[in-house]
N, C-alpha and C positions, 0 to 999 in steps of 0.2 A: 138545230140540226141534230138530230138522232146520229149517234155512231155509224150504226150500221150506212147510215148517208154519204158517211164516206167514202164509202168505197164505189161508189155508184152503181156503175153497170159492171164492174169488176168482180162478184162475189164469188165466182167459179175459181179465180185467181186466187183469190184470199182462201179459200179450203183450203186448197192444196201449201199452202200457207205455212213455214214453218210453226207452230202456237206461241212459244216466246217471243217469234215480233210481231204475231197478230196483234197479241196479246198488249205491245207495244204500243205497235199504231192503236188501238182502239181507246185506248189510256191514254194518250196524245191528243186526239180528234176530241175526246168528252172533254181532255183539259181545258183545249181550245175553244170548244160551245163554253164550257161555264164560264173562261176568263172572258171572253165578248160579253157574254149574260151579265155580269157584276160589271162591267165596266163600262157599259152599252154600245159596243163595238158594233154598228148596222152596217158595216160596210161589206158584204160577200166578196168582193175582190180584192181587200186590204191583205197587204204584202209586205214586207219590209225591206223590199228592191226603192219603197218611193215612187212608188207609178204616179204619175199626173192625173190619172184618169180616180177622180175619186168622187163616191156614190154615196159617200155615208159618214158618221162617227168613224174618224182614224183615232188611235190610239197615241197617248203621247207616247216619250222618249221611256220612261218610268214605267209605263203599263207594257209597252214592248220588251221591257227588261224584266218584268216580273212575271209574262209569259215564256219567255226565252229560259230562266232558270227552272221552271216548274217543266219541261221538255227534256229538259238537261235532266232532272229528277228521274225521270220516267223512261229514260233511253240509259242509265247506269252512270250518268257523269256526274263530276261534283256540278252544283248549282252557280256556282261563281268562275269557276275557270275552267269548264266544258272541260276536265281531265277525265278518261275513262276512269270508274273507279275498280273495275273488275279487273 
């Protein structure tokens, strides 16, 4: 999934967009393809609520936690204890 995919039918939204959390999200979403990509995450509707409903490679405990810090990275908090760092 290409970035720009992310946003779907929203892109009019995202212009007007402040650029520092475009900039964000879009840094988040490519995190997200490449951490599924290395880790073969096929499932499109993998969640970390634990839905029942599952279609594909879920992620273990471990792969879930080493996407969660790399988020944390990207949105300004520390990686281990989601503190803002700004």
């Amino acid at each position: 999934m290409a970035a720009d995919d992310f946003w779907g039918g929203a892109r009019v939204v995202a212009l007007n967009m402040d650029p520092e959390r475009r900039r964000k999200l879009l840094a988040a979403a490519e995190a997200q393809r490449a951490w599924a990509e290395r880790h073969g995450i096929d499932d499109p509707e993998w969640s970390e609520d634990g839905s029942t409903d599952r279609h594909g490679r879920q992620p273990t405990a471990e792969q879930a936690a080493e996407l969660e810090r790399e988020l944390r990275v990207i949105s300004g908090q520390d990686p281990e204890t989601g503190r803002y760092l700004r």
